[in-house]
PDB file of N, CA, C, O and CB in Angstrom:
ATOM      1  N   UNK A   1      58.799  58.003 103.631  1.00  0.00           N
ATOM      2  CA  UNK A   1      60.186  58.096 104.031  1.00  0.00           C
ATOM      3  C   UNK A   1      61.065  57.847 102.807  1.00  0.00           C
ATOM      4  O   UNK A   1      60.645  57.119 101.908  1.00  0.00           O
ATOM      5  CB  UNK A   1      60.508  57.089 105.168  1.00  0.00           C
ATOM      6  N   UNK A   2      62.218  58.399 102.739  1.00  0.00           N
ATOM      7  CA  UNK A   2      62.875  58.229 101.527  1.00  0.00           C
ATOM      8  C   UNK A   2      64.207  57.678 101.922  1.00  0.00           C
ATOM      9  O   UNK A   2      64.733  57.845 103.022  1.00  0.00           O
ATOM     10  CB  UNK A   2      62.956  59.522 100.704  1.00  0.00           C
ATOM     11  N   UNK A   3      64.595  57.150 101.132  1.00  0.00           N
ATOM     12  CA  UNK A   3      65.640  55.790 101.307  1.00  0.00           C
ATOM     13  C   UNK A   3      67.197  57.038 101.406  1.00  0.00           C
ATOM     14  O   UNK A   3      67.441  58.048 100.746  1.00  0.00           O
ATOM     15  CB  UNK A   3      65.598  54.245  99.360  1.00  0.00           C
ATOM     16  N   UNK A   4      68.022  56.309 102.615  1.00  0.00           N
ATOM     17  CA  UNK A   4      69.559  57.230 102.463  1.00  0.00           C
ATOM     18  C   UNK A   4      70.504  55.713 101.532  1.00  0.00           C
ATOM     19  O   UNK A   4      70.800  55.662 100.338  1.00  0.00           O
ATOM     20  CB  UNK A   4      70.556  57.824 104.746  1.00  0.00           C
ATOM     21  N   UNK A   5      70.657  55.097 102.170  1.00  0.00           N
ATOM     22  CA  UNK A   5      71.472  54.243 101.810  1.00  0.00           C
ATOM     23  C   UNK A   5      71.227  53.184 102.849  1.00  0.00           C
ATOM     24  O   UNK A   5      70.155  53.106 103.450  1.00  0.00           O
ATOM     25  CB  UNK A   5      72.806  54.771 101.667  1.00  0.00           C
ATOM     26  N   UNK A   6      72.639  52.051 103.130  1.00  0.00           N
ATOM     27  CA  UNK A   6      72.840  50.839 103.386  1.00  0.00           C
ATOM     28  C   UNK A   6      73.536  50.965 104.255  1.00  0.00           C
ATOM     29  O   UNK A   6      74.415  51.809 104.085  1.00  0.00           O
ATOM     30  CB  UNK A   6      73.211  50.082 102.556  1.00  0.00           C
ATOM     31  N   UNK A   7      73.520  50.306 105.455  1.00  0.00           N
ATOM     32  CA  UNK A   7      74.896  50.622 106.837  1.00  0.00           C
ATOM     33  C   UNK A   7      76.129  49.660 106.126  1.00  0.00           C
ATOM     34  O   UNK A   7      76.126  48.454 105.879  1.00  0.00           O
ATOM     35  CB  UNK A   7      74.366  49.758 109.005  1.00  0.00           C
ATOM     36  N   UNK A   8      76.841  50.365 105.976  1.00  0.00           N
ATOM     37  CA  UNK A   8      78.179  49.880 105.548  1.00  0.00           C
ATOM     38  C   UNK A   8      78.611  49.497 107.292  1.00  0.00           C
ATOM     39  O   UNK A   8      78.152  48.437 107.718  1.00  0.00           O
ATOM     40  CB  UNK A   8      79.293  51.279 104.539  1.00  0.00           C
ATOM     41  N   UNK A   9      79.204  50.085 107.956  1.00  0.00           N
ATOM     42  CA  UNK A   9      79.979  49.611 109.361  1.00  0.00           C
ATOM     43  C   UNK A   9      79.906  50.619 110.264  1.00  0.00           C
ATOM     44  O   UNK A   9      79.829  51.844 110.166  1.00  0.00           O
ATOM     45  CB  UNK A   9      81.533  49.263 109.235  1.00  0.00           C
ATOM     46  N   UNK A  10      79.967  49.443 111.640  1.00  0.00           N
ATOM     47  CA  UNK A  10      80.638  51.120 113.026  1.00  0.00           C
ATOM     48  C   UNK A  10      81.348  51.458 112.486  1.00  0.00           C
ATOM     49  O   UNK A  10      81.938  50.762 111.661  1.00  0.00           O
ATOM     50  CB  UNK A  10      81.436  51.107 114.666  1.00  0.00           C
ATOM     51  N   UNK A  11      81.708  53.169 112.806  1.00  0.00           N
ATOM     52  CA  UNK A  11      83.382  53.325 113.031  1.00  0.00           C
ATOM     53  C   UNK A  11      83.877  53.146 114.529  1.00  0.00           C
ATOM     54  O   UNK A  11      83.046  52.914 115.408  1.00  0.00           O
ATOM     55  CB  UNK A  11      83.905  54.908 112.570  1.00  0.00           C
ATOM     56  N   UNK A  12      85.555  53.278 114.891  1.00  0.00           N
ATOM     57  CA  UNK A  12      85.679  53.517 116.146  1.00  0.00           C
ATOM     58  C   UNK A  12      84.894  53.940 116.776  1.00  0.00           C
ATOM     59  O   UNK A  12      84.267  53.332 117.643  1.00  0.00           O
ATOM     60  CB  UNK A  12      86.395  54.043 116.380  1.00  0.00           C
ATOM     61  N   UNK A  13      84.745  55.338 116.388  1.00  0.00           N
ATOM     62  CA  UNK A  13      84.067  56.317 117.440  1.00  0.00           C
ATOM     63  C   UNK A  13      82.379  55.712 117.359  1.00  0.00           C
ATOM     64  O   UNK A  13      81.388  56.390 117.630  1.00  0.00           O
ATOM     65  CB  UNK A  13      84.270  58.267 116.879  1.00  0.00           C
ATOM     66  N   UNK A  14      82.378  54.850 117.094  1.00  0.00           N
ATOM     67  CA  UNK A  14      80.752  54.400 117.369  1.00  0.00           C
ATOM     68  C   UNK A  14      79.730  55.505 116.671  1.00  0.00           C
ATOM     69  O   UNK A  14      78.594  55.813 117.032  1.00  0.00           O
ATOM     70  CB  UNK A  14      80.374  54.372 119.217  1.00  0.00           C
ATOM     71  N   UNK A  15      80.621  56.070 115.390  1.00  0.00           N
ATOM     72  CA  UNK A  15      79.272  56.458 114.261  1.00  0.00           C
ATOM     73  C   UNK A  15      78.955  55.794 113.524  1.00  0.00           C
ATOM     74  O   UNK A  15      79.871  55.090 113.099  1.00  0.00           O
ATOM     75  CB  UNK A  15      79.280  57.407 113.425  1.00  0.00           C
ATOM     76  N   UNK A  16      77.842  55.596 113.015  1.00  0.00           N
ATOM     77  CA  UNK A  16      77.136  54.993 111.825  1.00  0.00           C
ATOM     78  C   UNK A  16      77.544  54.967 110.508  1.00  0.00           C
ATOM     79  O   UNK A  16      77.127  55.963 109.916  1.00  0.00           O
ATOM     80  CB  UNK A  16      76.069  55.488 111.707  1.00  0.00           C
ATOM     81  N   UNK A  17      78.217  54.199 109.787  1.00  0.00           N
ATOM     82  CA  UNK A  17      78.786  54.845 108.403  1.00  0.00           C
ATOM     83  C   UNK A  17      78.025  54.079 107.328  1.00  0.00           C
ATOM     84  O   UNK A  17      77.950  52.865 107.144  1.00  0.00           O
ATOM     85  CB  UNK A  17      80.542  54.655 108.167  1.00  0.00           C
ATOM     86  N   UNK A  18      77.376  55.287 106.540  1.00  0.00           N
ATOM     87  CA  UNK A  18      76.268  54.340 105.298  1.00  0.00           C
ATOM     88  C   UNK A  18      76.614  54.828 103.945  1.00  0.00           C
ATOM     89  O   UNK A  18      76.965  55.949 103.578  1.00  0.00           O
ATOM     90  CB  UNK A  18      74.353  54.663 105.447  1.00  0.00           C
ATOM     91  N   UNK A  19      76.412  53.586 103.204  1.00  0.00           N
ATOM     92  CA  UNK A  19      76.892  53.991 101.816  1.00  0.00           C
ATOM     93  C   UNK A  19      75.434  54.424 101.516  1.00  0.00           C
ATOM     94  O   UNK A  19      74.396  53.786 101.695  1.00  0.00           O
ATOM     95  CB  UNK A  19      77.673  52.724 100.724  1.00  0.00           C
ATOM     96  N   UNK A  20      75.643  55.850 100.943  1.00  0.00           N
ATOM     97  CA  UNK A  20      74.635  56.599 100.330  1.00  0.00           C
ATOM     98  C   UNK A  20      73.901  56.166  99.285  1.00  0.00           C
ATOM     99  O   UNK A  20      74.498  55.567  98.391  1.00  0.00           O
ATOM    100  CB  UNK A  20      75.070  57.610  99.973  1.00  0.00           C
ATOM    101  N   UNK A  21      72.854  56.318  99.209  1.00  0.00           N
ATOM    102  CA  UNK A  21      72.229  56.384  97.939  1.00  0.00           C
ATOM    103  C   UNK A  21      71.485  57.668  97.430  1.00  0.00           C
ATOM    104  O   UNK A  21      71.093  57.901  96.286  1.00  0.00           O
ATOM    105  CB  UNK A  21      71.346  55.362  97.933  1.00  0.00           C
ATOM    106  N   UNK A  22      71.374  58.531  98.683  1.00  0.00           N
ATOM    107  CA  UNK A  22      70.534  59.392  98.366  1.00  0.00           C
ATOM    108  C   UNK A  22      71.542  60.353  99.469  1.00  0.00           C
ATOM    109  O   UNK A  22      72.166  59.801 100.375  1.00  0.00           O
ATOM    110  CB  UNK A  22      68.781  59.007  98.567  1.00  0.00           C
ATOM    111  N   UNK A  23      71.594  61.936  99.227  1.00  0.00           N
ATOM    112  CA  UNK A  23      72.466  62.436 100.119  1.00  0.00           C
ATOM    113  C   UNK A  23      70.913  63.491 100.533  1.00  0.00           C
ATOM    114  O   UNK A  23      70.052  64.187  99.994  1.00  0.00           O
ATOM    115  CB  UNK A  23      74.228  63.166  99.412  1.00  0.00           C
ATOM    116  N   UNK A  24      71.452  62.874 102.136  1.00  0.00           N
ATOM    117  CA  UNK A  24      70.423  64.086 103.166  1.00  0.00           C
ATOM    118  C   UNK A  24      70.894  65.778 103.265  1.00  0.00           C
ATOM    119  O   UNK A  24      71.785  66.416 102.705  1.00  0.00           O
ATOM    120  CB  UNK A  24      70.529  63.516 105.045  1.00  0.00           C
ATOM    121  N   UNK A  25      70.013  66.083 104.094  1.00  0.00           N
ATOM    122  CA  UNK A  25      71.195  67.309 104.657  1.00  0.00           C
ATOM    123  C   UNK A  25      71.671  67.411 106.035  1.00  0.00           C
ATOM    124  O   UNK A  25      70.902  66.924 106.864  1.00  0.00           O
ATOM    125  CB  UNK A  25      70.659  68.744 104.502  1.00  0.00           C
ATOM    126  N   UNK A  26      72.396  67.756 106.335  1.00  0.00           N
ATOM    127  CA  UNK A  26      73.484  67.269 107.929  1.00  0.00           C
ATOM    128  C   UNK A  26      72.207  67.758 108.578  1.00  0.00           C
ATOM    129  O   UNK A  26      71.317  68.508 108.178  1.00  0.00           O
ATOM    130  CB  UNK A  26      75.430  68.324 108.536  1.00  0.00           C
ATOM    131  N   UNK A  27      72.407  67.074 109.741  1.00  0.00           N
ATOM    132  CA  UNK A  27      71.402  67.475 111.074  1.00  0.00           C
ATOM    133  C   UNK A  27      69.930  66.633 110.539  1.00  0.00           C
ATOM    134  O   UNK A  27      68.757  66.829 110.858  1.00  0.00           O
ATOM    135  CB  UNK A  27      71.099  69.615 111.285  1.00  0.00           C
ATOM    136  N   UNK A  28      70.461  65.774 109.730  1.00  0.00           N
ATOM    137  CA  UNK A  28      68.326  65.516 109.286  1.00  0.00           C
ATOM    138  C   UNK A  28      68.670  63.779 110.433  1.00  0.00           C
ATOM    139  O   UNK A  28      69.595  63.010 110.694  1.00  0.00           O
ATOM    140  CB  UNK A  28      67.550  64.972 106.200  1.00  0.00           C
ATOM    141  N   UNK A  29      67.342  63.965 110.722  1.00  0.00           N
ATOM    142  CA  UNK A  29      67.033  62.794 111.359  1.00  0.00           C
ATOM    143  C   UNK A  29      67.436  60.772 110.238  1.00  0.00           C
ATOM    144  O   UNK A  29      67.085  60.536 109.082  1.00  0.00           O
ATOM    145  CB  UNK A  29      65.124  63.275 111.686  1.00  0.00           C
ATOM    146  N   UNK A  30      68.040  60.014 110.982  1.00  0.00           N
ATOM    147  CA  UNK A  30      67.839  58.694 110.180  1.00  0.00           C
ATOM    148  C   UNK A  30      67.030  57.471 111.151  1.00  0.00           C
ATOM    149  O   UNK A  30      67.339  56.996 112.243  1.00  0.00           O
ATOM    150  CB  UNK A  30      69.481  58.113 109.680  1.00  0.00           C
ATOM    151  N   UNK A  31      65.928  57.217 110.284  1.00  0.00           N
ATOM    152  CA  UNK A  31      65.419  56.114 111.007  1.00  0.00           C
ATOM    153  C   UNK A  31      65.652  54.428 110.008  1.00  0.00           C
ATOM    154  O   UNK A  31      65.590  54.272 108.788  1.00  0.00           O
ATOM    155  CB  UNK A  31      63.651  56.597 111.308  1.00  0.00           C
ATOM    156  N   UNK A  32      65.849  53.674 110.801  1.00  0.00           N
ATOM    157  CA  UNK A  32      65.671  52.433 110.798  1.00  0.00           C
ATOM    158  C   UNK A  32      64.486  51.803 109.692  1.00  0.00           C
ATOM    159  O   UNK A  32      63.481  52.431 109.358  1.00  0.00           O
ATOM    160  CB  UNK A  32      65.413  52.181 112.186  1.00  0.00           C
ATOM    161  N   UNK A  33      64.731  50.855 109.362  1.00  0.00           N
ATOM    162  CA  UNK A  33      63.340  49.968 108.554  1.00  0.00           C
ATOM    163  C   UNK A  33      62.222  50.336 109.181  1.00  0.00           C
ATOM    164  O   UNK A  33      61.362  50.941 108.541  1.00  0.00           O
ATOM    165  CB  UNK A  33      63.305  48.229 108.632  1.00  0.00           C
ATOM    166  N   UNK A  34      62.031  50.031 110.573  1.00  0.00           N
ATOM    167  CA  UNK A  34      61.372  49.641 111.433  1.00  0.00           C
ATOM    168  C   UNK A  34      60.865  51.098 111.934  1.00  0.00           C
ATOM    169  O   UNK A  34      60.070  51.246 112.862  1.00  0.00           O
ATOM    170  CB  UNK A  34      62.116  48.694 112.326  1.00  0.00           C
ATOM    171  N   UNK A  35      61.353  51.986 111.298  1.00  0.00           N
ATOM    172  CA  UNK A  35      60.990  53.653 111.480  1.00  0.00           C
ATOM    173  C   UNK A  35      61.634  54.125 112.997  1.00  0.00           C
ATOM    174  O   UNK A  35      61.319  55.278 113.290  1.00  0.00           O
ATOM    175  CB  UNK A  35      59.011  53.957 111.487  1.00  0.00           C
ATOM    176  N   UNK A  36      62.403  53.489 113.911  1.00  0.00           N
ATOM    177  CA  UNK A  36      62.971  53.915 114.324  1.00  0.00           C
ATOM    178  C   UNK A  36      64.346  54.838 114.921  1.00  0.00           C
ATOM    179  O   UNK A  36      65.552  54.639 114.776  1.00  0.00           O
ATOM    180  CB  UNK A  36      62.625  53.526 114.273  1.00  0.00           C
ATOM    181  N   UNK A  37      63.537  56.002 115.699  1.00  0.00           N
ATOM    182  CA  UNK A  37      64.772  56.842 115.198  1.00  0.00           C
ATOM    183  C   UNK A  37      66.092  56.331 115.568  1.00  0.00           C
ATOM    184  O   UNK A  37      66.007  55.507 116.479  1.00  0.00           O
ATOM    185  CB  UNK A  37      64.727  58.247 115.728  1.00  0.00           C
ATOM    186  N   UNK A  38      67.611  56.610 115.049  1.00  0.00           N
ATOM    187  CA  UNK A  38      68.697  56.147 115.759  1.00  0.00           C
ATOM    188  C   UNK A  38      70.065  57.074 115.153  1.00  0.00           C
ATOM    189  O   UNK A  38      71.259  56.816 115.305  1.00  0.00           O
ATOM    190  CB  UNK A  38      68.795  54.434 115.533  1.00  0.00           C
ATOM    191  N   UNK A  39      69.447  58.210 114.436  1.00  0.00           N
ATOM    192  CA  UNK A  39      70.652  59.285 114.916  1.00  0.00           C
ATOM    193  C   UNK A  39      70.643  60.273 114.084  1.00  0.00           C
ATOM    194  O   UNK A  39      69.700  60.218 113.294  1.00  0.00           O
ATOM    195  CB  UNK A  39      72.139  58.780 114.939  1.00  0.00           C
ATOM    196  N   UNK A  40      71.631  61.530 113.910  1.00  0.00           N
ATOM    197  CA  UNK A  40      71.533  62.080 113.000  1.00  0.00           C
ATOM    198  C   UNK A  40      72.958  62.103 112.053  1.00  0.00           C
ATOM    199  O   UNK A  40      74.089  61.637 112.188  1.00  0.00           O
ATOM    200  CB  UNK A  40      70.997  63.188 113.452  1.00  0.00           C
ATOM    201  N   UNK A  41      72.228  62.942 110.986  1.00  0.00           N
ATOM    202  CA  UNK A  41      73.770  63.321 109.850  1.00  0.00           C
ATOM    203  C   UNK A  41      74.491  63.828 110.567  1.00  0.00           C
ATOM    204  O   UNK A  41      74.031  64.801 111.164  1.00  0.00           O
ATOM    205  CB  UNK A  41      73.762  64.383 108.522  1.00  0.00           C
ATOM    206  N   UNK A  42      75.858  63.453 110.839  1.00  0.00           N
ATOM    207  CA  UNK A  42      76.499  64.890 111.244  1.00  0.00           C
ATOM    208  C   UNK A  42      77.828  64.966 109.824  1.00  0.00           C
ATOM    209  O   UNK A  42      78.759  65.706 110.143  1.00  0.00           O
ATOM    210  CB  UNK A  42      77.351  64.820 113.327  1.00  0.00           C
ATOM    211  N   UNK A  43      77.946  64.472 108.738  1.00  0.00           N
ATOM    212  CA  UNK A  43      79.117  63.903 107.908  1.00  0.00           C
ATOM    213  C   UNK A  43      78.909  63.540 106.769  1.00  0.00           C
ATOM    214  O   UNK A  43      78.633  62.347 106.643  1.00  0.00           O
ATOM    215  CB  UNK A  43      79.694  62.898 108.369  1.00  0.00           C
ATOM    216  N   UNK A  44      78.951  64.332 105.613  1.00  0.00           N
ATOM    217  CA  UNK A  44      79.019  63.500 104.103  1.00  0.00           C
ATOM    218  C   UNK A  44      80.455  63.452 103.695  1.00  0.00           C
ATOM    219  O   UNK A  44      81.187  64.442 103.698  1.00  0.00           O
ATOM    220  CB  UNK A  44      78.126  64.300 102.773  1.00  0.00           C
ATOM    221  N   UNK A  45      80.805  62.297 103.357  1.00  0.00           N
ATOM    222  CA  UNK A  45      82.322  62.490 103.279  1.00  0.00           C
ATOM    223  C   UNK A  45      82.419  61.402 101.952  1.00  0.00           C
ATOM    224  O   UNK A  45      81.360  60.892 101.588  1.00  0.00           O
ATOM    225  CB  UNK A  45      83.329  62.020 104.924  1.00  0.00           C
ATOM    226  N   UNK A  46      83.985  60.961 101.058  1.00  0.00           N
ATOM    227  CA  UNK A  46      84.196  60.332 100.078  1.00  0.00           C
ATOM    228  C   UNK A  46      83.904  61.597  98.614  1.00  0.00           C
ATOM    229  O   UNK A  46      83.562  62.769  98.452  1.00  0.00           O
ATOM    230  CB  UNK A  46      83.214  58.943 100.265  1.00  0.00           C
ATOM    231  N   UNK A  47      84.403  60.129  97.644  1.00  0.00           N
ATOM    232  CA  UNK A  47      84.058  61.201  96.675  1.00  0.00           C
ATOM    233  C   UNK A  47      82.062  61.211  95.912  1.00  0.00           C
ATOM    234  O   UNK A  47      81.119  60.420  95.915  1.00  0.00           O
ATOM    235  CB  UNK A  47      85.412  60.830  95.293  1.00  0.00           C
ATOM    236  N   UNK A  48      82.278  62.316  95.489  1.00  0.00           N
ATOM    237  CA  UNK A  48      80.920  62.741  94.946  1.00  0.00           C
ATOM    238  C   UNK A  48      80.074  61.681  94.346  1.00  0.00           C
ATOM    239  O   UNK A  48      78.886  61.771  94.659  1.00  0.00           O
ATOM    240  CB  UNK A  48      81.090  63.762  93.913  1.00  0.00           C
ATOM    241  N   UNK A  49      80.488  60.393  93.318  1.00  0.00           N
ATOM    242  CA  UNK A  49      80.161  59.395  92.909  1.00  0.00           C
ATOM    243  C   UNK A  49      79.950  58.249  93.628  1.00  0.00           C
ATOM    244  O   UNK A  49      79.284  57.343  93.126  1.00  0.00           O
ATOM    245  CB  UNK A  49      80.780  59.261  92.192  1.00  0.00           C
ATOM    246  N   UNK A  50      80.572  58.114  95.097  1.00  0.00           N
ATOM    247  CA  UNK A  50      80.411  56.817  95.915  1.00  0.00           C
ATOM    248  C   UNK A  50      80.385  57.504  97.553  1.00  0.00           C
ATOM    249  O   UNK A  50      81.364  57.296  98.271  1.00  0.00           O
ATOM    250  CB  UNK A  50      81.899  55.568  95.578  1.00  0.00           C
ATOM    251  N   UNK A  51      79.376  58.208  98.005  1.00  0.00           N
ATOM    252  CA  UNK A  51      79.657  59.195  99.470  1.00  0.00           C
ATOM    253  C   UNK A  51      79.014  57.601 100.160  1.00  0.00           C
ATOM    254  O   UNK A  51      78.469  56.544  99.841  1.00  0.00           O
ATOM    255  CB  UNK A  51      78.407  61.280  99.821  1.00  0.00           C
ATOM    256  N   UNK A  52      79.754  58.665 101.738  1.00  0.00           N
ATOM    257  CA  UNK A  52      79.345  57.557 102.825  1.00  0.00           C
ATOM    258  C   UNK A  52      79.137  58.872 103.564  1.00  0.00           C
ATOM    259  O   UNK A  52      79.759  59.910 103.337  1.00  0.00           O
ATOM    260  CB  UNK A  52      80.536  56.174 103.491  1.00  0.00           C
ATOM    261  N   UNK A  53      77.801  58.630 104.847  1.00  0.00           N
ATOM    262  CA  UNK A  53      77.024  59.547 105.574  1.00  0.00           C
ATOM    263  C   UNK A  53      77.797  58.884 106.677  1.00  0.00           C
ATOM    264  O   UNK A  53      78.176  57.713 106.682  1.00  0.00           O
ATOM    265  CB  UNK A  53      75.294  59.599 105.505  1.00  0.00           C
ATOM    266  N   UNK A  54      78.008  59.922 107.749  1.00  0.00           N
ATOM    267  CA  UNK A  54      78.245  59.497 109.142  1.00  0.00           C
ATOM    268  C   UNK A  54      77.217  59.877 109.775  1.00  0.00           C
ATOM    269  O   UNK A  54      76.769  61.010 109.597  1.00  0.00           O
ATOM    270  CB  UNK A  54      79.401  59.972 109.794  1.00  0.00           C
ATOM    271  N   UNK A  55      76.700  59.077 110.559  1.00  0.00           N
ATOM    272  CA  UNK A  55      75.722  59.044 111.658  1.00  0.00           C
ATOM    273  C   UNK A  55      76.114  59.215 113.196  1.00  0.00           C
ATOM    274  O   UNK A  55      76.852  58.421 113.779  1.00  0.00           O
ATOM    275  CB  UNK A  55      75.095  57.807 111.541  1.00  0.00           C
ATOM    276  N   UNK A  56      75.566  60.283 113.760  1.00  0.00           N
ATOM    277  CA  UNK A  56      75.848  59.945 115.707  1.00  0.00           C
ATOM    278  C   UNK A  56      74.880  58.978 115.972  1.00  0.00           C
ATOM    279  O   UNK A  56      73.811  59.342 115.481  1.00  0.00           O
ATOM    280  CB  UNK A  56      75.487  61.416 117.018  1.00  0.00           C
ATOM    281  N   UNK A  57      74.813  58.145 116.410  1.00  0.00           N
ATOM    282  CA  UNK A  57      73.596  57.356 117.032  1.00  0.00           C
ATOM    283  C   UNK A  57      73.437  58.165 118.162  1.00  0.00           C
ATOM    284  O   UNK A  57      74.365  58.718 118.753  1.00  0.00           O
ATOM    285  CB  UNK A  57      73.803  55.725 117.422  1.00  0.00           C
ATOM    286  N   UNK A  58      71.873  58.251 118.551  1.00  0.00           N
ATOM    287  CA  UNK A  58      71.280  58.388 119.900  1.00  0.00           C
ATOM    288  C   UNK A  58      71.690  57.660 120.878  1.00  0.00           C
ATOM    289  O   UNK A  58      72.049  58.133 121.956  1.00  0.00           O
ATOM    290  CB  UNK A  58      70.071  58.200 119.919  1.00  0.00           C
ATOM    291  N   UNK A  59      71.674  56.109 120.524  1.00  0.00           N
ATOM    292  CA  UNK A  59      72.512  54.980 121.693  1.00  0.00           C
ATOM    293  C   UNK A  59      73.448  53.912 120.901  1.00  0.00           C
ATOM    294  O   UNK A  59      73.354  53.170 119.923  1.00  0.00           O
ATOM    295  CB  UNK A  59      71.233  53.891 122.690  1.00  0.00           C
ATOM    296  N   UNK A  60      74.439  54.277 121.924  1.00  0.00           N
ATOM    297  CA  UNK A  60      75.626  53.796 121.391  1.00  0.00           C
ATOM    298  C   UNK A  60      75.886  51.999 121.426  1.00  0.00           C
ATOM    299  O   UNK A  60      76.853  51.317 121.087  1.00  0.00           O
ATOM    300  CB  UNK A  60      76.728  54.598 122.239  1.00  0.00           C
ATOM    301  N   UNK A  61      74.437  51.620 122.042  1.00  0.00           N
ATOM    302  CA  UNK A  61      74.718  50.139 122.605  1.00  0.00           C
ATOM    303  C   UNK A  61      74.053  49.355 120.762  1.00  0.00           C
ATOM    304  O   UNK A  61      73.316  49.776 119.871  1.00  0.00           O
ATOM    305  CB  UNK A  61      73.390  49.638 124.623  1.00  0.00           C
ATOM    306  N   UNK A  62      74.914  47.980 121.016  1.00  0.00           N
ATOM    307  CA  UNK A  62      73.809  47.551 119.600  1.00  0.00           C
ATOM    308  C   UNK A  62      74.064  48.230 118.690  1.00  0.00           C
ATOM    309  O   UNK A  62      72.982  48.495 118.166  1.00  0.00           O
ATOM    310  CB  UNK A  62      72.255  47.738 119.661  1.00  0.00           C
ATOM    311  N   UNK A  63      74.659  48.582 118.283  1.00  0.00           N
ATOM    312  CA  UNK A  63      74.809  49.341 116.769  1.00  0.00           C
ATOM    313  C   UNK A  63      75.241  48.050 115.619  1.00  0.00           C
ATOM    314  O   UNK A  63      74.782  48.348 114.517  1.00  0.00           O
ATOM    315  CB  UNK A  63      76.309  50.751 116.834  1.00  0.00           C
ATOM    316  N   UNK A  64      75.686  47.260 115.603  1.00  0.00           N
ATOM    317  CA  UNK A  64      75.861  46.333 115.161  1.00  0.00           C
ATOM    318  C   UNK A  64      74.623  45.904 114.189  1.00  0.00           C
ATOM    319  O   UNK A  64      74.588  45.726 112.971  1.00  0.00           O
ATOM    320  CB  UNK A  64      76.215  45.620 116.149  1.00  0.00           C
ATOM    321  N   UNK A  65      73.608  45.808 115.209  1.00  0.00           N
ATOM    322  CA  UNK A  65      72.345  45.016 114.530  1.00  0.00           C
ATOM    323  C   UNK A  65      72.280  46.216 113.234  1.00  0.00           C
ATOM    324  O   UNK A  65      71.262  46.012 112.572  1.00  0.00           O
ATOM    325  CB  UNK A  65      70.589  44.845 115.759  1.00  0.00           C
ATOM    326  N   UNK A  66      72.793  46.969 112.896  1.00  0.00           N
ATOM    327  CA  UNK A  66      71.878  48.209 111.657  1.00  0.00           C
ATOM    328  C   UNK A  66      72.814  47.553 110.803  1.00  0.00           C
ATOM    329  O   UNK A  66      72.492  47.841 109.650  1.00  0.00           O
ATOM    330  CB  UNK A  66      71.943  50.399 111.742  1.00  0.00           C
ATOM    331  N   UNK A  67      73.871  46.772 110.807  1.00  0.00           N
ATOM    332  CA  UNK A  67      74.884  46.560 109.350  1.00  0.00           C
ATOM    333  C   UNK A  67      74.183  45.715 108.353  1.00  0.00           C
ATOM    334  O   UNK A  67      73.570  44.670 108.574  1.00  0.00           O
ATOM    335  CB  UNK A  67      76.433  45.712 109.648  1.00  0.00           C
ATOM    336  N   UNK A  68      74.385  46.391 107.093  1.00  0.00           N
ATOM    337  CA  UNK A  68      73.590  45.716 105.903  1.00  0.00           C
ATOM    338  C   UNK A  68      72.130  46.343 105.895  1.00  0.00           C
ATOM    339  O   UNK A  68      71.532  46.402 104.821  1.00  0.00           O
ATOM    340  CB  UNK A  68      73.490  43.986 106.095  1.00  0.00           C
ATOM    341  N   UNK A  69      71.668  46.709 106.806  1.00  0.00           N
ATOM    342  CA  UNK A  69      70.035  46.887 106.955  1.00  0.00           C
ATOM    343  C   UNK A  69      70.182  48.532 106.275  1.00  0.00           C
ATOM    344  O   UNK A  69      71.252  49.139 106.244  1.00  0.00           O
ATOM    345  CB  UNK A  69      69.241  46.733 108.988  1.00  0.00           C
ATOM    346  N   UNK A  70      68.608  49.190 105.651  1.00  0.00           N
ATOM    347  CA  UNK A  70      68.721  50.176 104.987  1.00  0.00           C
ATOM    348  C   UNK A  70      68.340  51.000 105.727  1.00  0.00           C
ATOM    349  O   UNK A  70      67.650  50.490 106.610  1.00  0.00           O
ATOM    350  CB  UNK A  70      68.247  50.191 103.936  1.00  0.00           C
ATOM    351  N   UNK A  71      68.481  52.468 105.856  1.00  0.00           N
ATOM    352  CA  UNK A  71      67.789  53.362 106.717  1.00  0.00           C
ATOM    353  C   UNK A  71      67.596  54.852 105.657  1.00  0.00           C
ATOM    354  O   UNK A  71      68.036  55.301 104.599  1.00  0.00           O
ATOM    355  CB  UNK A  71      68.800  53.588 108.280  1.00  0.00           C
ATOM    356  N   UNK A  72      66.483  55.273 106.930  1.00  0.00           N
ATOM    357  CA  UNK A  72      65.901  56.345 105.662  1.00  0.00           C
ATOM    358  C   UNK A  72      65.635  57.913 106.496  1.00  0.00           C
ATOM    359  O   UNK A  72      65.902  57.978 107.695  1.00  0.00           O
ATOM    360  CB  UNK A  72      64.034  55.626 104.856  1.00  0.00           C
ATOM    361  N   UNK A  73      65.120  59.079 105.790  1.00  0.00           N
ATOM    362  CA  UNK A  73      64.932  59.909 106.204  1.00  0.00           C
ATOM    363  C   UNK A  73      63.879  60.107 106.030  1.00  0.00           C
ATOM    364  O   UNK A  73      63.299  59.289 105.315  1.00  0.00           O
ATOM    365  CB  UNK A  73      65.527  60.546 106.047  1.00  0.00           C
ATOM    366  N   UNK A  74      63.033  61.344 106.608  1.00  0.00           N
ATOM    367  CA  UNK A  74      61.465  61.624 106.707  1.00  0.00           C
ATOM    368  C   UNK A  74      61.602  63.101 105.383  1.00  0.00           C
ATOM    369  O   UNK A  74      60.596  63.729 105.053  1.00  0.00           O
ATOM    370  CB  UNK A  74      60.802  62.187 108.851  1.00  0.00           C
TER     371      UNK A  74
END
């Protein structure tokens, strides 16, 4: 699995927002440490030197627990 970045914060709308380290391509799956799945790209946004990925989560409950924690793609 290869590393995306770091959960920076919810947003309102209860997407996932991660500071990148690595840029996916929209629609790719993100799993958890723990290899679990919990949403996809739908968003690369910021500038080119510091992007943040938006995530839909699959479930909108608990999203909280992913802040700070790293998540990755397959």
């Amino acid at each position: 699995m290869k590393l995306v970045g770091v959960v920076s914060h919810i947003s309102k709308s209860k997407k996932i927002i991660i500071k990148a380290e690595n840029i996916p391509n929209l629609n790719s799956e993100v799993f958890s440490e723990e290899k679990e799945p919990i949403g996809m790209v739908i968003d690369i946004m910021g500038p080119v030197n510091n992007p943040f990925i938006s995530v839909k989560p699959y479930k909108k409950e608990n999203l909280e627990r992913f802040i700070n924690k790293k998540v990755y793609i397959k």
